[in-house]
C-alpha positions as CSV (number, residue, x, y, z in Angstrom):
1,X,14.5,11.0,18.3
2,X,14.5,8.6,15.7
3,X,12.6,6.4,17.7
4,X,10.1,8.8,18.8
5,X,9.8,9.2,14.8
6,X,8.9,5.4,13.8
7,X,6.7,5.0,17.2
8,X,4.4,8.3,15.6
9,X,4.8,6.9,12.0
10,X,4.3,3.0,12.8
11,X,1.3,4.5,14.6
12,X,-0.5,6.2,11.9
13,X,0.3,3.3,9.6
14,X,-1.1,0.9,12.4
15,X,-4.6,2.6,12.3
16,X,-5.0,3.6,8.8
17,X,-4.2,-0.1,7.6
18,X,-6.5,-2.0,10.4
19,X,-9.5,0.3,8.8
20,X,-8.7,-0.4,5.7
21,X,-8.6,-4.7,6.5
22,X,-12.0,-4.1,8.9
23,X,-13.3,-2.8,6.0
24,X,-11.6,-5.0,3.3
25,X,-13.8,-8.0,4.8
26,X,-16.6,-7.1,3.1
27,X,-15.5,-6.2,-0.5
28,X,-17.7,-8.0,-3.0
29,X,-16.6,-10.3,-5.5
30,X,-17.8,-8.0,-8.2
31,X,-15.2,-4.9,-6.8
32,X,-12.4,-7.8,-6.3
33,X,-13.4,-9.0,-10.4
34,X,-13.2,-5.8,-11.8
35,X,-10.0,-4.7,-9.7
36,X,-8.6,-8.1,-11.6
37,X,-9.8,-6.9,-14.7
38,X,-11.8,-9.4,-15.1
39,X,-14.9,-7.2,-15.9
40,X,-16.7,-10.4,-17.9
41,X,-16.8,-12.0,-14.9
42,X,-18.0,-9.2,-12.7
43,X,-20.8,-8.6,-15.2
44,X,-22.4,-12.1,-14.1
45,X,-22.4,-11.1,-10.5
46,X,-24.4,-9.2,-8.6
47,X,-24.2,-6.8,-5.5
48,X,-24.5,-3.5,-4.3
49,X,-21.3,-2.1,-4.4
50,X,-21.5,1.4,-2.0
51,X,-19.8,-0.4,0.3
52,X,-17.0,-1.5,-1.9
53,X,-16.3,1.9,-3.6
54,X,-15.4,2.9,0.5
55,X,-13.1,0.6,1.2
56,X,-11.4,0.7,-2.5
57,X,-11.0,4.3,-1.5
58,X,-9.6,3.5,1.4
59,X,-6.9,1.4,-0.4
60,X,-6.3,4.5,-3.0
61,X,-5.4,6.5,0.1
62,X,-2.9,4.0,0.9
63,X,-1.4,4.0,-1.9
64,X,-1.9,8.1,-2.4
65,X,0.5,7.9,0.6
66,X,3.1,5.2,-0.5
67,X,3.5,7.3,-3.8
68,X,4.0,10.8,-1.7
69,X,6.3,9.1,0.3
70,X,8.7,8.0,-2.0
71,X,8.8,11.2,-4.0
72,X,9.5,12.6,-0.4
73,X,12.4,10.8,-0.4
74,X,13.3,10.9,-3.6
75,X,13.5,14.7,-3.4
76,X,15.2,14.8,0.1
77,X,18.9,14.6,-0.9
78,X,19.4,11.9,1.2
79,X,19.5,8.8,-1.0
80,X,22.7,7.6,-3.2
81,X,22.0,7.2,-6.6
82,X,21.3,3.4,-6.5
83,X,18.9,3.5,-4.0
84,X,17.4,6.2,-5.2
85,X,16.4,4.4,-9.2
86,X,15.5,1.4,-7.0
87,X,13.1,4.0,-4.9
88,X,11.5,5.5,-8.0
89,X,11.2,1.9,-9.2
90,X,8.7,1.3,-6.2
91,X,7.0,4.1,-6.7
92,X,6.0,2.9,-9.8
93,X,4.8,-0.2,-8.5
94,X,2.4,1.9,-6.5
95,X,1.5,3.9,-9.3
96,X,0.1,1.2,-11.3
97,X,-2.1,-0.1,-7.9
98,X,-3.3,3.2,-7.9
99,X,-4.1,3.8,-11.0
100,X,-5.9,-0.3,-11.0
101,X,-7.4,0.8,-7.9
102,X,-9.2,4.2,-9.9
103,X,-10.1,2.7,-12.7
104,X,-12.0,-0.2,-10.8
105,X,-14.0,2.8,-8.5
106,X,-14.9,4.5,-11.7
107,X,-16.5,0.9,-12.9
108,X,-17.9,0.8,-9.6
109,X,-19.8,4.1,-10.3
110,X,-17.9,5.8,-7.7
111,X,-15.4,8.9,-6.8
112,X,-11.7,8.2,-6.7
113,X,-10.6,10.1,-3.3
114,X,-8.0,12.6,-4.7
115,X,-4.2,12.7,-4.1
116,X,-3.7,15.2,-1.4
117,X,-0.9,17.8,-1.0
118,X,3.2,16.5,-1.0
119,X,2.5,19.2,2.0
120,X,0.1,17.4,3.8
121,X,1.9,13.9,3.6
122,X,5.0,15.1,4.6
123,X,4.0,16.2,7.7
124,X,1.7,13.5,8.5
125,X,4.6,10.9,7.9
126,X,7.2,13.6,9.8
127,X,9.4,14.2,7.0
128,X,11.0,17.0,8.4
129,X,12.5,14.5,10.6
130,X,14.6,12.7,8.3
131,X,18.1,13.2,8.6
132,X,20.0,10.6,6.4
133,X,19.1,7.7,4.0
134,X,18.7,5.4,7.2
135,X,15.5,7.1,8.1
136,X,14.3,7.6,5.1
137,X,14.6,3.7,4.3
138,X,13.3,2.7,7.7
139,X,10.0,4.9,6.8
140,X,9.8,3.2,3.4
141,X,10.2,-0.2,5.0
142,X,7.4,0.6,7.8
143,X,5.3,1.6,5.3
144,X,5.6,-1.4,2.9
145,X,5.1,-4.1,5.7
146,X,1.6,-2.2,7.0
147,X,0.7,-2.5,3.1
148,X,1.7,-6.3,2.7
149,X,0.0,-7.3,6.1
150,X,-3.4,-4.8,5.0
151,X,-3.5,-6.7,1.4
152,X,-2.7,-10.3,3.1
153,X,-5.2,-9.6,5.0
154,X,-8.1,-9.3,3.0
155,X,-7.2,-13.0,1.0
156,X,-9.2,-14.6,3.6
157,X,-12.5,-12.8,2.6
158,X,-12.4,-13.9,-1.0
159,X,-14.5,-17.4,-1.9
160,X,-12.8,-17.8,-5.0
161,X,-9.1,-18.0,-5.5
162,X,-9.3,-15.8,-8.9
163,X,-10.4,-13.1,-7.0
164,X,-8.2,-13.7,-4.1
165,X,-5.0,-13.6,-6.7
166,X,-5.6,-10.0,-7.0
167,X,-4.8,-9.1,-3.2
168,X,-2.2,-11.7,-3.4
169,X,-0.4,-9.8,-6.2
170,X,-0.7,-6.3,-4.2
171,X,0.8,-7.8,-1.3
172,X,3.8,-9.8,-3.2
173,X,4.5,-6.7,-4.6
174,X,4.8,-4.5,-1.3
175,X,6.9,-7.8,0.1
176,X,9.3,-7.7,-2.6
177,X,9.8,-3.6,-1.5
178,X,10.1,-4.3,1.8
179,X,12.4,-7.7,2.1
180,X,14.6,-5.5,-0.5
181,X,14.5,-2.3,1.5
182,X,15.3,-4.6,4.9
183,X,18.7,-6.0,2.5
184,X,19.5,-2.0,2.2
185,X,19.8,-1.5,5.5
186,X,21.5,-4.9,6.4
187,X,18.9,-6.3,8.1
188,X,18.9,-10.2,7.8
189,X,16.1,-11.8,5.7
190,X,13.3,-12.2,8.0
191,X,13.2,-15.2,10.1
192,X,11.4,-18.1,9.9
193,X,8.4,-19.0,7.4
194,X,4.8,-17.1,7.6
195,X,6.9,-14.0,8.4
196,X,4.0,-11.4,7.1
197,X,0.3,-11.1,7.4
198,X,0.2,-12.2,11.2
């Protein structure tokens, strides 16, 4: 069963973060500036930036989704008290992207995709199917690395190294979370260099 569960989950994850790195590709410099917050600089470029509001959105949702999924398990009953502050400590991590991620598609001129339902998140990541602090972790870690190789992915896109940093910091982030979460469940530190973003 609990393989049936990450094959479903690592899945979703596997789709939903390939979109969001197709679309990544063609963020603008002005999106990537003002996600910085480096507005000055983004005020001296131009661009439309329809396309960029998207795929920011799309990021949001990601994040909309890491959030939900830690509260999911912080609210299961299933993690010791450690694990659990170091948990809600992630969560906040993904609080502040989202939060850097609205405030940049309000600048943009755009919509910020809402949050949905803790309802609708738990049953798209299966929650009902977690039984012990082992799953729970594994879904945490699953859905760290898909955010570290989506962020990694876009660095390539980015002409200029300022604006580059910026998906760089997202994705050191979600690496600390998951070489961290990996340690929790006694898994050995991944092997070999350029471990992520392949």
């Amino acid at each position: 069963m609990q393989t049936t569960l990450q094959t479903l989950v690592a899945d979703n994850l596997t789709s939903s973060r390939r979109a969001f790195v197709g679309r990544t590709g063609m963020l603008s410099a002005v999106a990537v500036a003002m996600l910085a917050g480096k507005d000055a600089l983004a005020q001296g470029m131009a661009g439309d930036t329809t396309k960029d509001v998207g795929i920011l959105n799309v990021a949001l949702g990601l994040e909309h989704e890491a959030i939900n999924a830690y509260q999911l398990g912080a609210g299961s009953g299933l993690l010791q008290k450690g694990v659990l502050d170091v948990a809600v400590r992630f969560q906040a991590d993904h609080k502040a992207h989202r939060d850097a991620l609205i405030a940049t598609i309000q600048k943009l001129g755009g919509t910020p995709v809402m949050e949905k339902k803790l309802d609708d998140y738990a049953k798209s990541l299966q929650a009902n199917m977690l039984q012990n602090q082992t799953d729970v972790l594994n879904l945490a870690a699953k859905l760290e690395l898909g955010a570290i190789n989506a962020y990694l992915g876009v660095i390539p896109a980015f002409a200029s190294r300022d604006l580059a940093k910026v998906a760089g910091r997202l994705a050191a982030d979600e690496t600390m979370h998951y070489v961290l979460l990996n340690n929790a469940l006694g898994r050995p530190l991944p092997v070999g260099a350029l471990s992520f973003g392949a």
